[in-house]
PDB file of N, H, CA, C and O in Angstrom:
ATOM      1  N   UNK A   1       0.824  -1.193   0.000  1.00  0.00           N
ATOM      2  CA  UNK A   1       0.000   0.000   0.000  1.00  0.00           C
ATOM      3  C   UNK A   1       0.863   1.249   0.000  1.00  0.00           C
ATOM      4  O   UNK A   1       0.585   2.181  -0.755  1.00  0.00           O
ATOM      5  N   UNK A   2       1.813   1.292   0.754  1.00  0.00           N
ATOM      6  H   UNK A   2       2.039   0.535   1.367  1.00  0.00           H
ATOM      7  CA  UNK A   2       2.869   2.336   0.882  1.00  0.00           C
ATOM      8  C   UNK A   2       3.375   2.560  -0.417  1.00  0.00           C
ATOM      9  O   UNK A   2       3.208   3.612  -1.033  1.00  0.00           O
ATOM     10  N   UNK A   3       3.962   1.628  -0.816  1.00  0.00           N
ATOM     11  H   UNK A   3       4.098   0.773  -0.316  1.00  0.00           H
ATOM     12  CA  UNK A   3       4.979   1.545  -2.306  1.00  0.00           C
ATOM     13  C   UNK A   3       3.567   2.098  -3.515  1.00  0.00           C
ATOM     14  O   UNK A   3       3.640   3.008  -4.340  1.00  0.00           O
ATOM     15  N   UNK A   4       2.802   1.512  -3.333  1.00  0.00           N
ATOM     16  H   UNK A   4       2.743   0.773  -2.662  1.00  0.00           H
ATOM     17  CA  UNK A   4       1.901   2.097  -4.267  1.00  0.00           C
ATOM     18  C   UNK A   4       1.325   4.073  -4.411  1.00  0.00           C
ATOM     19  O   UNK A   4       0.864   4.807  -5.285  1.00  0.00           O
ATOM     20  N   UNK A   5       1.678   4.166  -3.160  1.00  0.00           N
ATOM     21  H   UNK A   5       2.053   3.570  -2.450  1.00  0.00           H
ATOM     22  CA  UNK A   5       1.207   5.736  -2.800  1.00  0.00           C
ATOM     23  C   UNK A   5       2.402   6.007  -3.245  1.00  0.00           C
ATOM     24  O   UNK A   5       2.343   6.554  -4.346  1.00  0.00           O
ATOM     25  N   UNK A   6       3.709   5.819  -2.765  1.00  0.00           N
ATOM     26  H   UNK A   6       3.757   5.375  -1.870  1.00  0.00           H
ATOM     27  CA  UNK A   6       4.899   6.842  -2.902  1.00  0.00           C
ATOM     28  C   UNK A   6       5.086   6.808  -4.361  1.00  0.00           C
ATOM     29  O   UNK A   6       5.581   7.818  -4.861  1.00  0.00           O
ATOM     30  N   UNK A   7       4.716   5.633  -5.285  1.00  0.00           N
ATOM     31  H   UNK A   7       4.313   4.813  -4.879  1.00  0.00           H
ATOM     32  CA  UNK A   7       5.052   5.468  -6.781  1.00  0.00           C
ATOM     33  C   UNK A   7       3.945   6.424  -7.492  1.00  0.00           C
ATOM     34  O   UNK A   7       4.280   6.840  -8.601  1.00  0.00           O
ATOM     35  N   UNK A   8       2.987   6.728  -7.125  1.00  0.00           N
ATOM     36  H   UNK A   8       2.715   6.389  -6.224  1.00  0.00           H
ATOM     37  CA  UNK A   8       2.058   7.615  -7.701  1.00  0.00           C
ATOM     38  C   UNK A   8       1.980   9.057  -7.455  1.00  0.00           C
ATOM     39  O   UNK A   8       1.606   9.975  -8.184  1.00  0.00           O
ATOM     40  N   UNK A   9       2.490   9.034  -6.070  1.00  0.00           N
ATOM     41  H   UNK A   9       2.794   8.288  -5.478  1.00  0.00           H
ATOM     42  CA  UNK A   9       3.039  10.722  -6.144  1.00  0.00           C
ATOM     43  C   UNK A   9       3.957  10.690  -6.345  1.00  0.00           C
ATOM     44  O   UNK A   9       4.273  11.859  -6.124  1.00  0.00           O
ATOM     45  N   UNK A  10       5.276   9.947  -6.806  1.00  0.00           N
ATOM     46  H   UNK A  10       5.019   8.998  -6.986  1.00  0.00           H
ATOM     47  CA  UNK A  10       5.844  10.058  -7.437  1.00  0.00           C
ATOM     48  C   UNK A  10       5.845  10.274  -8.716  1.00  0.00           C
ATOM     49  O   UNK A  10       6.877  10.779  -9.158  1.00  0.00           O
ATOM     50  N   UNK A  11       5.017  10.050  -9.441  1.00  0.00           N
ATOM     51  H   UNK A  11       4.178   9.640  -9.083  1.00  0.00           H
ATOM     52  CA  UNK A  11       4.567  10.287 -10.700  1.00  0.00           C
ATOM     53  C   UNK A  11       3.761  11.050 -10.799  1.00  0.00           C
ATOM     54  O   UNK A  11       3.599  11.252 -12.002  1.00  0.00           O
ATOM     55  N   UNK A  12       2.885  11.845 -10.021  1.00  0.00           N
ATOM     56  H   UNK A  12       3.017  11.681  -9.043  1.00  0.00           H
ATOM     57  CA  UNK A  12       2.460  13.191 -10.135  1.00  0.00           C
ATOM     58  C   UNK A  12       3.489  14.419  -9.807  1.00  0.00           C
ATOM     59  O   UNK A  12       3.393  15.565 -10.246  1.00  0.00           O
ATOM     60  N   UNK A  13       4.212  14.052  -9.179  1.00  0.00           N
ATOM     61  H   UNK A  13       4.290  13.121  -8.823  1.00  0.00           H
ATOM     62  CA  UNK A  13       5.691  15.285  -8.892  1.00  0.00           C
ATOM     63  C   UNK A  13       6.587  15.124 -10.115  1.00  0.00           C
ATOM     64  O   UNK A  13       7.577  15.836 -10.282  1.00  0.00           O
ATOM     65  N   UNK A  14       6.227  14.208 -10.929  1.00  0.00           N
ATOM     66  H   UNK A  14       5.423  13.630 -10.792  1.00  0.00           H
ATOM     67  CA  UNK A  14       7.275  14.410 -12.234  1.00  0.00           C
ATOM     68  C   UNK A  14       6.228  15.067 -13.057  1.00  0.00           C
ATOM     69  O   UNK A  14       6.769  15.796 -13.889  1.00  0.00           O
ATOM     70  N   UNK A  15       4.984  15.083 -13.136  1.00  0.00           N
ATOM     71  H   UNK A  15       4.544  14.491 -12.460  1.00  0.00           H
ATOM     72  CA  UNK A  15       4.547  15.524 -13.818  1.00  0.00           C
ATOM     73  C   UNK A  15       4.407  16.873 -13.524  1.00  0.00           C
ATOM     74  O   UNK A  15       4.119  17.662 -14.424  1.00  0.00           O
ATOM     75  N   UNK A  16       4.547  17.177 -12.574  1.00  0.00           N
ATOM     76  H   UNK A  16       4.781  16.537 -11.843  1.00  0.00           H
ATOM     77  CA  UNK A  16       4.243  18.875 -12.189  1.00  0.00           C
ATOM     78  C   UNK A  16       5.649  19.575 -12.582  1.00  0.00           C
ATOM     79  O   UNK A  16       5.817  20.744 -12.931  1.00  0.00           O
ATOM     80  N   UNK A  17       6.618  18.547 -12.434  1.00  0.00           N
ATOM     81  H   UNK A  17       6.481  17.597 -12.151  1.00  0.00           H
ATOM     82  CA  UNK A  17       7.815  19.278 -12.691  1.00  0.00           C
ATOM     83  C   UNK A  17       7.659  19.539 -14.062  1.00  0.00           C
ATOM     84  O   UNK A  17       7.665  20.701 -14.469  1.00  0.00           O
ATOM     85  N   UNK A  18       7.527  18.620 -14.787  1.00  0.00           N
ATOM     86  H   UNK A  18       7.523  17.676 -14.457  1.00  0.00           H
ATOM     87  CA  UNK A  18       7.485  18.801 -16.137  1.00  0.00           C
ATOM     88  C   UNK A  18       6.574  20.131 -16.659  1.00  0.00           C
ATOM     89  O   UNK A  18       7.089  21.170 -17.071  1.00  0.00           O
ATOM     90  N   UNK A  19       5.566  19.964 -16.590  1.00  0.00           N
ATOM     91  H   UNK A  19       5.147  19.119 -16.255  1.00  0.00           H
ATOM     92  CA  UNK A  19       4.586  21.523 -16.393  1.00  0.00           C
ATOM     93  C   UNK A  19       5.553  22.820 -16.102  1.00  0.00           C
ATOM     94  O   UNK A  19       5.715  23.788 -16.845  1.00  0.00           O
ATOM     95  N   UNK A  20       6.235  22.542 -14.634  1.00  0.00           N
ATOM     96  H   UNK A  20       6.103  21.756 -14.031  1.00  0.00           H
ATOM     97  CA  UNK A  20       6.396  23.882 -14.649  1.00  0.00           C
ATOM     98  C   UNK A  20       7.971  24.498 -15.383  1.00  0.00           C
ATOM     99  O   UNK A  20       8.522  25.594 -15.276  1.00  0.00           O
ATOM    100  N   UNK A  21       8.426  23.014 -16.281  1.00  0.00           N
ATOM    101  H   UNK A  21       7.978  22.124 -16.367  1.00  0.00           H
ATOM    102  CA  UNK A  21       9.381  23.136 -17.021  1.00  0.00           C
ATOM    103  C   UNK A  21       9.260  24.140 -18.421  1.00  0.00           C
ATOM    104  O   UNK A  21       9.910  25.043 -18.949  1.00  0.00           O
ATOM    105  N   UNK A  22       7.742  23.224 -18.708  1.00  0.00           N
ATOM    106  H   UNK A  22       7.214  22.491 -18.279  1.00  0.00           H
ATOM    107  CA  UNK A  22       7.466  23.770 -19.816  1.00  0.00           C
ATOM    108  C   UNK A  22       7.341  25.202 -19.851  1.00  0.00           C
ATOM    109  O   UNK A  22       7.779  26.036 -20.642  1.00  0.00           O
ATOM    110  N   UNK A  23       6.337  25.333 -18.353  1.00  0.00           N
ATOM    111  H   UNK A  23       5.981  24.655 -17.710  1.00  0.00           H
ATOM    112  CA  UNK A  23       6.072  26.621 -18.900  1.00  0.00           C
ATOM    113  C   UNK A  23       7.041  27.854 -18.773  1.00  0.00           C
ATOM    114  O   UNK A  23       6.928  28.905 -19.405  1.00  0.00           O
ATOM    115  N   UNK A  24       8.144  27.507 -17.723  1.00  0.00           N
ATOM    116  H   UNK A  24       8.235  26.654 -17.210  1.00  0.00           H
ATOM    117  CA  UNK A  24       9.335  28.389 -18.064  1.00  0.00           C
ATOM    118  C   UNK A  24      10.238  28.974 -19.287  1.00  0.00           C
ATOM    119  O   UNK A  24      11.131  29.821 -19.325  1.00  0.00           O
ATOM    120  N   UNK A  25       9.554  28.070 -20.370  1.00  0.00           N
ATOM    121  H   UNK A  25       8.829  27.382 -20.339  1.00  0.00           H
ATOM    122  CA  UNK A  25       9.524  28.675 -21.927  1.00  0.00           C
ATOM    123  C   UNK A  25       8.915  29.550 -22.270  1.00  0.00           C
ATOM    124  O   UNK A  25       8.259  29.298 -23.280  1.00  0.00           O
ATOM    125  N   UNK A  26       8.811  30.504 -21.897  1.00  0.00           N
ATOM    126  H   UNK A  26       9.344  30.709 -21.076  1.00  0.00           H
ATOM    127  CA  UNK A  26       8.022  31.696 -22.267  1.00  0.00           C
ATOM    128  C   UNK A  26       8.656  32.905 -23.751  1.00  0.00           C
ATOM    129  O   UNK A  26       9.673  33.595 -23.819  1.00  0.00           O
ATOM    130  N   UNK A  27       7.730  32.740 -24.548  1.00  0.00           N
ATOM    131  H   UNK A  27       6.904  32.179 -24.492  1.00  0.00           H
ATOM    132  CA  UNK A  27       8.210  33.483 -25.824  1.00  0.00           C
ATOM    133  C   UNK A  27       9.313  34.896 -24.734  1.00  0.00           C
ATOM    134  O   UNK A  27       9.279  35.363 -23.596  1.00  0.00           O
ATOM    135  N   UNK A  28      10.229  35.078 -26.108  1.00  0.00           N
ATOM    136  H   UNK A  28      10.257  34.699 -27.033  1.00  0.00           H
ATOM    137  CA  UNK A  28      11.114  36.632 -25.863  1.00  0.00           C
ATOM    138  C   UNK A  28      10.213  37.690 -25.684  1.00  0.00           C
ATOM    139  O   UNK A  28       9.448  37.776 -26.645  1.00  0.00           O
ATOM    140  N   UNK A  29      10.015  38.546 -24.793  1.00  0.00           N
ATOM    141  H   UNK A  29      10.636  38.476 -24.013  1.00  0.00           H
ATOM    142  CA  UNK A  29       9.564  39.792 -24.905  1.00  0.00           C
ATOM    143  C   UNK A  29      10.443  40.874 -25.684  1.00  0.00           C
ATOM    144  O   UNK A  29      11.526  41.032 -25.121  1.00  0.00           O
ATOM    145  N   UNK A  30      10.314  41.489 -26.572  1.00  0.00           N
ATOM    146  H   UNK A  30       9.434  41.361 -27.029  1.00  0.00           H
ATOM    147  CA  UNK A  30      10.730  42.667 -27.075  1.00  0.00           C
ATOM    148  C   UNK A  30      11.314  43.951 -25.836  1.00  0.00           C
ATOM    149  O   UNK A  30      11.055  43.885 -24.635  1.00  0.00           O
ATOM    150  N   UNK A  31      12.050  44.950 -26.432  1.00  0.00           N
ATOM    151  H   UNK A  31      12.260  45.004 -27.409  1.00  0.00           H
ATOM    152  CA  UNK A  31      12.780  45.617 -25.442  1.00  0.00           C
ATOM    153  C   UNK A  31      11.832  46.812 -25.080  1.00  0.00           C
ATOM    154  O   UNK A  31      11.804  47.315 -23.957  1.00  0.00           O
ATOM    155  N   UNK A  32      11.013  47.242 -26.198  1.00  0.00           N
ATOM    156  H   UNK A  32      11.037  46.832 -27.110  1.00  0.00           H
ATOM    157  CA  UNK A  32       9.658  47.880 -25.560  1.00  0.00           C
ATOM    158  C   UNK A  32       8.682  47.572 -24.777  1.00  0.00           C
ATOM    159  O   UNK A  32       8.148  48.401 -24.040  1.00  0.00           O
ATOM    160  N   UNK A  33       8.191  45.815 -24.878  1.00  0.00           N
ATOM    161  H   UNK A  33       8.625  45.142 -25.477  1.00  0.00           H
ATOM    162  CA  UNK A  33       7.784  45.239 -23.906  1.00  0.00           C
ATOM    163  C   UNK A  33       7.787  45.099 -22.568  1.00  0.00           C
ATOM    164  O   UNK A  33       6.891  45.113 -21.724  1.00  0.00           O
ATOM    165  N   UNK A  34       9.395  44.910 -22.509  1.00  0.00           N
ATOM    166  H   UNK A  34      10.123  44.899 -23.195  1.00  0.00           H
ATOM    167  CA  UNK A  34      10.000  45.147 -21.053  1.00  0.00           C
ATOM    168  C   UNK A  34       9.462  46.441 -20.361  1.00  0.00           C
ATOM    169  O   UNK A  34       8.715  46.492 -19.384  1.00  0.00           O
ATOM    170  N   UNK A  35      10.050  47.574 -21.142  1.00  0.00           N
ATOM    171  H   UNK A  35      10.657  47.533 -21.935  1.00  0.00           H
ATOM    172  CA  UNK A  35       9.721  48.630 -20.875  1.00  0.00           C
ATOM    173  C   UNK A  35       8.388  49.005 -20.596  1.00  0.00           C
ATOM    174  O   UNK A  35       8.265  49.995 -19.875  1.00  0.00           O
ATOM    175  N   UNK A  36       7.139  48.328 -21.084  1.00  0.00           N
ATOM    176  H   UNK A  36       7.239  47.524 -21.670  1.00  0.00           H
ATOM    177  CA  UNK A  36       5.868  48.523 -20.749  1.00  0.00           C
ATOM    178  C   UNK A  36       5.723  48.279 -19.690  1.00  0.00           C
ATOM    179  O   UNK A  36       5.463  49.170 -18.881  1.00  0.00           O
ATOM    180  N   UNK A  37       5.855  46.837 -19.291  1.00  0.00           N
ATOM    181  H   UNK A  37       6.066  46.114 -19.949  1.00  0.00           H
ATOM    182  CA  UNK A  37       5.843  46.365 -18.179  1.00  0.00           C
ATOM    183  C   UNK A  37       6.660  47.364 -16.863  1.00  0.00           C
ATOM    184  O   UNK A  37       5.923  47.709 -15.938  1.00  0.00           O
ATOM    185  N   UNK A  38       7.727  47.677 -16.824  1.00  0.00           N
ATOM    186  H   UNK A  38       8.325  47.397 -17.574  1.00  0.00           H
ATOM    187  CA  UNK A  38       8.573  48.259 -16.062  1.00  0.00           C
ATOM    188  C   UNK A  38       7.466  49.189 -15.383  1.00  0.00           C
ATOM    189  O   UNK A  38       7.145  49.104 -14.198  1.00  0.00           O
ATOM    190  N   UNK A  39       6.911  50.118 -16.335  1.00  0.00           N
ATOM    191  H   UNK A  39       7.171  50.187 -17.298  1.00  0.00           H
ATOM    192  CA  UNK A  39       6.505  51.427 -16.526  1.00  0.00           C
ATOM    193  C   UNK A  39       4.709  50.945 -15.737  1.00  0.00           C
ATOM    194  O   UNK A  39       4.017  51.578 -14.940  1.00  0.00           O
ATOM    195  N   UNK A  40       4.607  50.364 -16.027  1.00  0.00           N
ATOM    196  H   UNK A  40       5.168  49.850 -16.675  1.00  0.00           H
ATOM    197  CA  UNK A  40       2.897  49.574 -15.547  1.00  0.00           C
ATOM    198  C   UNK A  40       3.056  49.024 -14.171  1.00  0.00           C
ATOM    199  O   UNK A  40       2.139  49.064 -13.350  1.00  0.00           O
ATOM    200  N   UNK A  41       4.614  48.341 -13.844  1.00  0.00           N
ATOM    201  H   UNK A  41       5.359  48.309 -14.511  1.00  0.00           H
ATOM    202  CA  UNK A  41       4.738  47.879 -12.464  1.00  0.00           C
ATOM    203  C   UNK A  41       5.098  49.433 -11.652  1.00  0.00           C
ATOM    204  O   UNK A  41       4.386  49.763 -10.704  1.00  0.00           O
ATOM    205  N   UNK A  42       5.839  50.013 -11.943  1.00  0.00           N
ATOM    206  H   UNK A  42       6.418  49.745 -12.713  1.00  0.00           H
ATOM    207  CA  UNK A  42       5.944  51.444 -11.361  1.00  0.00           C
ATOM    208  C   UNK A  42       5.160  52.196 -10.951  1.00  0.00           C
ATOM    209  O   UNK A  42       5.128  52.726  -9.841  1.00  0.00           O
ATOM    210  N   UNK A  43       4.512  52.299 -11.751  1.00  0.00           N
ATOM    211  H   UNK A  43       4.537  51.868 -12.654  1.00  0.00           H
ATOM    212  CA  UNK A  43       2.628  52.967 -11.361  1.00  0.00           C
ATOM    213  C   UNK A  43       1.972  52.653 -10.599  1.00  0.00           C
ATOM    214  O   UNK A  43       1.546  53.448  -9.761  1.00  0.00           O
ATOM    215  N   UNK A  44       1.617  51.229 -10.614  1.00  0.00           N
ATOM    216  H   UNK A  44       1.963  50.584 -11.294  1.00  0.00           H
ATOM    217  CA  UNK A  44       0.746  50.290  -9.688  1.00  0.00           C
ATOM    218  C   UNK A  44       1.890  50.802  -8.250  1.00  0.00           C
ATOM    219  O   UNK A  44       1.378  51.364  -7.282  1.00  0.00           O
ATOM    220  N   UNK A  45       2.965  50.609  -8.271  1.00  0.00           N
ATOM    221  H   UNK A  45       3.381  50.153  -9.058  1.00  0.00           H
ATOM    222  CA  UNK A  45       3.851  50.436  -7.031  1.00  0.00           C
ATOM    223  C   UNK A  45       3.547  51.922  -6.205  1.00  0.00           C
ATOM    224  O   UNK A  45       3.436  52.166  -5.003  1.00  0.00           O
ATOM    225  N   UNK A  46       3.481  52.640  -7.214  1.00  0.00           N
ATOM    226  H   UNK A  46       3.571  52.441  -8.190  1.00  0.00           H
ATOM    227  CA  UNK A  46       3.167  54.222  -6.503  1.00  0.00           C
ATOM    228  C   UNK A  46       2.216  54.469  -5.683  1.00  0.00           C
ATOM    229  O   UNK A  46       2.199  54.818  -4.502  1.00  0.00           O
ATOM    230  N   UNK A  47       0.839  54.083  -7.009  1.00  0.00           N
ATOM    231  H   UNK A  47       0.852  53.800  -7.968  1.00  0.00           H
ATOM    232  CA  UNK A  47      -0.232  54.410  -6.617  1.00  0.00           C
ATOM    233  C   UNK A  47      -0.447  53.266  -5.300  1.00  0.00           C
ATOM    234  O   UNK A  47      -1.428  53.716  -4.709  1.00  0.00           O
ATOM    235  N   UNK A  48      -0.138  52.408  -4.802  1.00  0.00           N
ATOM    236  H   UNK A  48       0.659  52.042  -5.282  1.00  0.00           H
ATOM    237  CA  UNK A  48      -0.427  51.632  -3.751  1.00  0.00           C
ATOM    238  C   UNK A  48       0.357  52.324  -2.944  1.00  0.00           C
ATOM    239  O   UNK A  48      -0.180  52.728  -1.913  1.00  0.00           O
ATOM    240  N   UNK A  49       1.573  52.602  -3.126  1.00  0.00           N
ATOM    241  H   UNK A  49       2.010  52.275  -3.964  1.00  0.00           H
ATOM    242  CA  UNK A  49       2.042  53.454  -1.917  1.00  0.00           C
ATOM    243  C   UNK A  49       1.910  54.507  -1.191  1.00  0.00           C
ATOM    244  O   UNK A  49       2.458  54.758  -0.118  1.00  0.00           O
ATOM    245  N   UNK A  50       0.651  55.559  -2.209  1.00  0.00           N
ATOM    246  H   UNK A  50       0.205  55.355  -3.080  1.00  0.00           H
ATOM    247  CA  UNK A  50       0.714  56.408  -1.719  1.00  0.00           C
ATOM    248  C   UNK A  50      -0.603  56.450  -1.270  1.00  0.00           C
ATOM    249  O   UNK A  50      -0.991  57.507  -0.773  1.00  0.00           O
ATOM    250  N   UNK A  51      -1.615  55.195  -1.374  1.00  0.00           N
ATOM    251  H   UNK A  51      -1.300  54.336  -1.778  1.00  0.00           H
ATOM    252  CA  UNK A  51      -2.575  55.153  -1.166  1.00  0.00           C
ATOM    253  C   UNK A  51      -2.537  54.378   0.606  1.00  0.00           C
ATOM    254  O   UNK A  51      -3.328  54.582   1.527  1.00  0.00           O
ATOM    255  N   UNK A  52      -1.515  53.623   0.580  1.00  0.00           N
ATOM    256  H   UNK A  52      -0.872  53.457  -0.168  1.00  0.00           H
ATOM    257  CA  UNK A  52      -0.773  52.888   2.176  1.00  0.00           C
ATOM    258  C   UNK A  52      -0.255  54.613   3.153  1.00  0.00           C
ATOM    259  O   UNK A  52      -0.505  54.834   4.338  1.00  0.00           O
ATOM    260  N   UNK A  53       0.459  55.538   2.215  1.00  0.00           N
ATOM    261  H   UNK A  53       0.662  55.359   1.253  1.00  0.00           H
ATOM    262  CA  UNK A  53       0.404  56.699   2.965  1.00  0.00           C
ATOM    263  C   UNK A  53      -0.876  57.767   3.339  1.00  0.00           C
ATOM    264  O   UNK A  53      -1.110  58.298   4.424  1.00  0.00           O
ATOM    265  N   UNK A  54      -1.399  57.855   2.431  1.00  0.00           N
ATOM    266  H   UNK A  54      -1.209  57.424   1.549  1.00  0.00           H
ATOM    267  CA  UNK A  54      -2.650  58.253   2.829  1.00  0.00           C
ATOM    268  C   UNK A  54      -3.585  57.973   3.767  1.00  0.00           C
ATOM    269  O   UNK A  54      -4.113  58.821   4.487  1.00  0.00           O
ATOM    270  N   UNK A  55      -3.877  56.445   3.787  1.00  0.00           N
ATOM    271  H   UNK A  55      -3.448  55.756   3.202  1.00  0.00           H
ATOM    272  CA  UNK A  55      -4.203  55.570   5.061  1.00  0.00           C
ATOM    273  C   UNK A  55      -3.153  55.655   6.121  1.00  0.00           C
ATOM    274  O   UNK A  55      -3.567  56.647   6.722  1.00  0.00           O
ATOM    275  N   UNK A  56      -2.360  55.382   6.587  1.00  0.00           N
ATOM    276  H   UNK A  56      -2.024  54.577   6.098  1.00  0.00           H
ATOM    277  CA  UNK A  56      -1.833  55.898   7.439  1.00  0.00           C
ATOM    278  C   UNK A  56      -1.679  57.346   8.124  1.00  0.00           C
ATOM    279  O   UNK A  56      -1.642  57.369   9.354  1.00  0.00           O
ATOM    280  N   UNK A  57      -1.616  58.179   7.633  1.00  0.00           N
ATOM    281  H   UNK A  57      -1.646  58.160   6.634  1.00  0.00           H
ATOM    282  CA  UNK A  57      -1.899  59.553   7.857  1.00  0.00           C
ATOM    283  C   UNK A  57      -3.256  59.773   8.685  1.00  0.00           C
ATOM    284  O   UNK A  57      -3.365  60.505   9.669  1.00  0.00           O
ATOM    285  N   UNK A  58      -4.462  58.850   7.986  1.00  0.00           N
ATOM    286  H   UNK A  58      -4.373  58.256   7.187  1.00  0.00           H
ATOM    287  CA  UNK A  58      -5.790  59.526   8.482  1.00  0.00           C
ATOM    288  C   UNK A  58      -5.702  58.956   9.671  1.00  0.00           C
ATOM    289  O   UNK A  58      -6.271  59.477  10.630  1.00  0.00           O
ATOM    290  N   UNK A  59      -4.966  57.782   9.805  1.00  0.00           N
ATOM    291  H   UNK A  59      -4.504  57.360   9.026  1.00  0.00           H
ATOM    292  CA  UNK A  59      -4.932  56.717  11.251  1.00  0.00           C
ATOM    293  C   UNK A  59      -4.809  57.679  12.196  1.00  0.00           C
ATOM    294  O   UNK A  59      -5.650  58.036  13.021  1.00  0.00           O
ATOM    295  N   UNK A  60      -3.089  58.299  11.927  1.00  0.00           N
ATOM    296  H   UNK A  60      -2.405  58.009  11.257  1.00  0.00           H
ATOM    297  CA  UNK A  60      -2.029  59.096  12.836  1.00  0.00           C
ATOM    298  C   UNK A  60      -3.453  59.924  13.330  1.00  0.00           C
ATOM    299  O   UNK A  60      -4.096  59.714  14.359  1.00  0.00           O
ATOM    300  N   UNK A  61      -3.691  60.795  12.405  1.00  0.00           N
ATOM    301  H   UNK A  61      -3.169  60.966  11.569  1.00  0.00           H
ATOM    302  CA  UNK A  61      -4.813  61.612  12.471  1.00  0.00           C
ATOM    303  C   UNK A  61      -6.208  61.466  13.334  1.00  0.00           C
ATOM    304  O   UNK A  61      -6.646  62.472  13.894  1.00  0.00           O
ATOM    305  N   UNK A  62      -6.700  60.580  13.409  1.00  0.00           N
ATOM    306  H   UNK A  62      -6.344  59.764  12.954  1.00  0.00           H
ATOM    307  CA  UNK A  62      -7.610  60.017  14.050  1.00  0.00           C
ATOM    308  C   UNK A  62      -7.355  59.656  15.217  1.00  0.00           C
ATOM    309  O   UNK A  62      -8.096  59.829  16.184  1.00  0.00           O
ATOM    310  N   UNK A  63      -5.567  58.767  15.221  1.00  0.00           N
ATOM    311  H   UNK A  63      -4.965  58.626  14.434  1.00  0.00           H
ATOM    312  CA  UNK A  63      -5.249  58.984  16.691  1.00  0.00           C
ATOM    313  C   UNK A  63      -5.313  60.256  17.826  1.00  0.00           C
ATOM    314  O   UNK A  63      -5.682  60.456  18.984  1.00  0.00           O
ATOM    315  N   UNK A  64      -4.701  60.960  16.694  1.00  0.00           N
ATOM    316  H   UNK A  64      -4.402  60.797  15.754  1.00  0.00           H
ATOM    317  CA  UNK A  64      -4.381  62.050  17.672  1.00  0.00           C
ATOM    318  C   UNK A  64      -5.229  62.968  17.551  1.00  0.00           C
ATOM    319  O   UNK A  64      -4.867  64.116  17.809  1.00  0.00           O
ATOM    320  N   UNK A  65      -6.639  62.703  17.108  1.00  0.00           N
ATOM    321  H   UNK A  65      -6.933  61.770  16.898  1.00  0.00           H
ATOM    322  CA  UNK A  65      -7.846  63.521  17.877  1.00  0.00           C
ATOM    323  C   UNK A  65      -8.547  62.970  18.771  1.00  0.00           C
ATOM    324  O   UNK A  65      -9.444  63.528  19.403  1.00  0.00           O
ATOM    325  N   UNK A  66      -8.199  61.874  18.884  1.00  0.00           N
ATOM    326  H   UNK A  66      -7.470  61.421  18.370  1.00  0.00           H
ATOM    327  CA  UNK A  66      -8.762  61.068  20.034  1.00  0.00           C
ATOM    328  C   UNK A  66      -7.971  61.024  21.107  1.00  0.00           C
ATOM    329  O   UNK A  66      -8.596  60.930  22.163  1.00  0.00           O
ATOM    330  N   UNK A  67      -6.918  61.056  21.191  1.00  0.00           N
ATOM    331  H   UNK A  67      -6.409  61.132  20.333  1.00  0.00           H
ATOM    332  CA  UNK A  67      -6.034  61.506  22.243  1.00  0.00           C
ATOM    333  C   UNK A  67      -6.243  63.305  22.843  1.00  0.00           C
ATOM    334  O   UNK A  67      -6.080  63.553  24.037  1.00  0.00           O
ATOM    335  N   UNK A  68      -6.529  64.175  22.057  1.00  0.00           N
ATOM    336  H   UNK A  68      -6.661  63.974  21.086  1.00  0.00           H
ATOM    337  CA  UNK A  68      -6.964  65.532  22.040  1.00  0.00           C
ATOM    338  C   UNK A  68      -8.051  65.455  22.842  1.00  0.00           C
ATOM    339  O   UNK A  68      -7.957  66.012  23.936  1.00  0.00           O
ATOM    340  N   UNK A  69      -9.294  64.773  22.505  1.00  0.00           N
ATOM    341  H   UNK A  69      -9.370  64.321  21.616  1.00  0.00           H
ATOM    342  CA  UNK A  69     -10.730  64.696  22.926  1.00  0.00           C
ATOM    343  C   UNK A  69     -10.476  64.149  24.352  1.00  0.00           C
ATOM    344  O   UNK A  69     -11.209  64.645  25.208  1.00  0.00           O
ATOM    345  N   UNK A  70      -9.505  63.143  24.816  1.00  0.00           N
ATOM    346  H   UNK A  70      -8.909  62.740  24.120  1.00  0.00           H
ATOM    347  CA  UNK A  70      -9.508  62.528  25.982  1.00  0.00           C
ATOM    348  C   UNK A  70      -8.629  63.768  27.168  1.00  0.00           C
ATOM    349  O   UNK A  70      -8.839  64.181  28.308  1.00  0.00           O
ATOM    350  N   UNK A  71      -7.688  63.976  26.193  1.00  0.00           N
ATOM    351  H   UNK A  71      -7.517  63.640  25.267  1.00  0.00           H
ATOM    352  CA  UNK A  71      -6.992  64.889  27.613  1.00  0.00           C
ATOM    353  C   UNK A  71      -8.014  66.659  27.883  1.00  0.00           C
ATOM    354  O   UNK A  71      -7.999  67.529  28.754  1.00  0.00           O
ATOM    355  N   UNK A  72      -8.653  66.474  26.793  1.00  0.00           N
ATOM    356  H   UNK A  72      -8.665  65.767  26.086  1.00  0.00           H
ATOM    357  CA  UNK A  72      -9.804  67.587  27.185  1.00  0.00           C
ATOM    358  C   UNK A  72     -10.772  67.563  27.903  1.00  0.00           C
ATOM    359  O   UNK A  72     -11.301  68.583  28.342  1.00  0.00           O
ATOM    360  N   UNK A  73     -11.094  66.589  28.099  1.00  0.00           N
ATOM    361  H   UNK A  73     -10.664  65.760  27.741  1.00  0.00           H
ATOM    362  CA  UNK A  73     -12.532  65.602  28.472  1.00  0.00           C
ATOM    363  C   UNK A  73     -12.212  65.384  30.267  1.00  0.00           C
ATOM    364  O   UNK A  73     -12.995  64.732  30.959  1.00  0.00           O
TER     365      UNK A  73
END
């Protein structure tokens, strides 16, 4: 029963390898391509960052009117 399990995932782990052999063939991208990409990951990277700063800010912000409201109070 053992030998039968380890021989069959054994033969599903060759097959996955193989898959992810294949698909590491991926056509050439062109040098403008690259550049699209570059330029599309850059953007996204911004706009999330400055959207992570923004949120943070209103936090700080929110903290420290609630800290305001308490030592007034």
């Amino acid at each position: 029963m053992d030998k039968t399990i380890e021989s069959r995932s054994q033969k599903v782990l060759e097959e996955k390898e193989e898959k992810i052999d294949h698909q590491d063939e991926s056509p050439s991208v062109s040098s403008a391509g690259k550049a699209k990409i570059r330029y599309i990951a850059g953007a996204r990277v911004h706009k999330i960052a400055k959207r992570l700063q923004e949120s943070v800010s209103r936090k700080l912000s929110l903290s420290r009117q609630t800290e305001l409201n308490d030592a007034t109070a």
